[in-house]
Backbone as CSV, one residue per row, in Angstrom:
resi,resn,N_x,N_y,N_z,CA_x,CA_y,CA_z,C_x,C_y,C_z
1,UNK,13.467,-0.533,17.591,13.533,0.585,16.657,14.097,0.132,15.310
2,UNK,14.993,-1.204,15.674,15.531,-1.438,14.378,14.773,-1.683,13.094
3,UNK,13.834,-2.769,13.530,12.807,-3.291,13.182,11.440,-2.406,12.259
4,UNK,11.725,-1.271,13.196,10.489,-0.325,12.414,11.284,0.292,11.476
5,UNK,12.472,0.650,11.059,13.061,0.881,9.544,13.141,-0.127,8.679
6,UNK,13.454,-1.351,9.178,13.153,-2.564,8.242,12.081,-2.419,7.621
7,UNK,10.656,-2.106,8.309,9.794,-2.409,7.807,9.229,-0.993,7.100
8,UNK,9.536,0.068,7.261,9.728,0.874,6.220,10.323,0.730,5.331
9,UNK,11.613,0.185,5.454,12.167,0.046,4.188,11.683,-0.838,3.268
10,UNK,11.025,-1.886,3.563,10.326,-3.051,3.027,9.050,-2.276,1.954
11,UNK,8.348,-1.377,3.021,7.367,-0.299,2.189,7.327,0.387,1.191
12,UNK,8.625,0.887,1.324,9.223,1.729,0.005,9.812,0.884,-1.249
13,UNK,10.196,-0.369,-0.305,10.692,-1.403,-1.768,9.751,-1.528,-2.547
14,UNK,8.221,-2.384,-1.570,7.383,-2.215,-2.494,6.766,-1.737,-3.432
15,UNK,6.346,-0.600,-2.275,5.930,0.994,-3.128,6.342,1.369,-4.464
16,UNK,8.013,1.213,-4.297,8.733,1.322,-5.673,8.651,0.444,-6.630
17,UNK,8.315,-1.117,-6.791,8.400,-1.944,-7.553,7.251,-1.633,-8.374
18,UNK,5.582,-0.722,-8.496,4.762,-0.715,-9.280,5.575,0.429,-10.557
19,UNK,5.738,1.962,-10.299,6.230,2.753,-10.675,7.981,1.966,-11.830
20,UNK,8.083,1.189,-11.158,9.670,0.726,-11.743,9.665,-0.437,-13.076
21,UNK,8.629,-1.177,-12.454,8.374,-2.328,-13.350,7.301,-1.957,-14.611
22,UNK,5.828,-1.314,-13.922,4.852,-1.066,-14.899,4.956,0.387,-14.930
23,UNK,5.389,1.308,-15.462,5.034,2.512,-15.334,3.828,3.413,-15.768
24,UNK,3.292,2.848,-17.244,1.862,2.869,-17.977,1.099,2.205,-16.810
25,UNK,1.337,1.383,-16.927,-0.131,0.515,-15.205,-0.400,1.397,-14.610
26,UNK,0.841,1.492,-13.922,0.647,2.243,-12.333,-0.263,3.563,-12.386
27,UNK,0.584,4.329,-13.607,0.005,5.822,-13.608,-1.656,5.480,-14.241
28,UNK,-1.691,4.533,-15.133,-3.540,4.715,-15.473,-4.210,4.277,-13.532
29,UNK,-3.477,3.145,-13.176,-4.016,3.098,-11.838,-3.889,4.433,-10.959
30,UNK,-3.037,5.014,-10.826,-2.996,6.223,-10.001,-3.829,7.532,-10.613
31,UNK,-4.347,7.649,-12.070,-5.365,8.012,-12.807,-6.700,7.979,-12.308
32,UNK,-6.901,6.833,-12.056,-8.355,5.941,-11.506,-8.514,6.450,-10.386
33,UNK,-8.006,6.384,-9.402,-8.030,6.098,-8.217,-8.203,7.764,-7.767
34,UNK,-7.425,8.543,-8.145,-7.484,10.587,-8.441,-9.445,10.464,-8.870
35,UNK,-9.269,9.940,-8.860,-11.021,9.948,-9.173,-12.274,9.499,-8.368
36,UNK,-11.980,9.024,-7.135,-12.642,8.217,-6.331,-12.936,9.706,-5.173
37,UNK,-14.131,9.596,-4.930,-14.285,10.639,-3.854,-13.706,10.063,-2.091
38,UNK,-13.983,11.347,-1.693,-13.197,11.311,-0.523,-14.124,9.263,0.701
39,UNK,-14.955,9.402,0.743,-15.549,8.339,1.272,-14.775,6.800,0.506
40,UNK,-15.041,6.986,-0.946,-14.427,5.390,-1.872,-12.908,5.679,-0.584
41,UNK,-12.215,6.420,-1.248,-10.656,6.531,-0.710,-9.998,6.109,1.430
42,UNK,-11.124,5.979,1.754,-11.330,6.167,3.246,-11.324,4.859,3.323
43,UNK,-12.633,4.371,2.501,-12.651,2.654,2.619,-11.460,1.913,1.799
44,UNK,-11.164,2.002,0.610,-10.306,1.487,0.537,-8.539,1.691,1.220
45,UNK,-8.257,2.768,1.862,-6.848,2.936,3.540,-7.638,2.022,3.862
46,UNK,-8.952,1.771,4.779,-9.722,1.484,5.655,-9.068,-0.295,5.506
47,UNK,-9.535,-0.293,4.597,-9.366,-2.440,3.928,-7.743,-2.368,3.940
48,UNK,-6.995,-1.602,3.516,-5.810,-1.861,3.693,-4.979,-2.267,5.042
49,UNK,-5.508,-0.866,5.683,-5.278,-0.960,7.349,-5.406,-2.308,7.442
50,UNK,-6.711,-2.647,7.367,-7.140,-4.142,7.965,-6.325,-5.186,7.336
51,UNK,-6.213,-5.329,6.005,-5.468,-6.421,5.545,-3.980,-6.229,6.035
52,UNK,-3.283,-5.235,6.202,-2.171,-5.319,6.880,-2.110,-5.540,8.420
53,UNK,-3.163,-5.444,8.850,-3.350,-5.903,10.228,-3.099,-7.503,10.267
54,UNK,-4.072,-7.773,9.361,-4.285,-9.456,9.648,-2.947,-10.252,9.496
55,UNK,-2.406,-9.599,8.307,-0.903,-10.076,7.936,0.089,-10.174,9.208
56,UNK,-0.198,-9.105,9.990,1.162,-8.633,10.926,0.798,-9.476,12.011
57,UNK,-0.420,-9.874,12.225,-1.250,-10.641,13.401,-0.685,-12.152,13.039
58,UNK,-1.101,-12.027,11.725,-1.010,-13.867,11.703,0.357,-14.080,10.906
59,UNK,1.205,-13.013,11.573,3.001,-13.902,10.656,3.849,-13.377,12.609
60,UNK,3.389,-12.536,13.693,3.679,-12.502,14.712,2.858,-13.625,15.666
61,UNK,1.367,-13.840,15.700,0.982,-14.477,16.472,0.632,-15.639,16.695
C-alpha cells in the first residue's frame, strides 16, 4: 500500500512540474487538446496506458 502513494505522489509531482515551470505551454497545450474529439482523446489515454505499461513492465521485470 505504501508503494501505491509513492507512486501517486510521483504523479502529481509530475503532473505539477508542466503548470509550474511553463505555464503559457501548458495552457496553449491544454487549449489544443479541449479540442480533440471524444475518439482522438481515447487513443491518446489509450498510448499512454500502454506506454506506462511498458515502463512499469520493463523497470519491475
Amino acid at each position: 500500500m505504501k508503494a501505491f502513494w509513492i507512486a501517486i505522489g510521483l504523479v502529481l509531482i509530475l503532473e505539477g512540474l508542466g503548470p509550474m515551470l511553463a505555464p503559457r505551454g501548458w495552457r496553449a497545450m491544454m487549449a489544443e487538446i479541449s479540442r480533440f474529439d471524444n475518439n482522438q482523446l481515447r487513443r491518446v489515454g489509450g498510448c499512454l496506458v500502454v506506454a506506462g505499461l511498458v515502463i512499469v513492465y520493463t523497470i519491475i521485470g
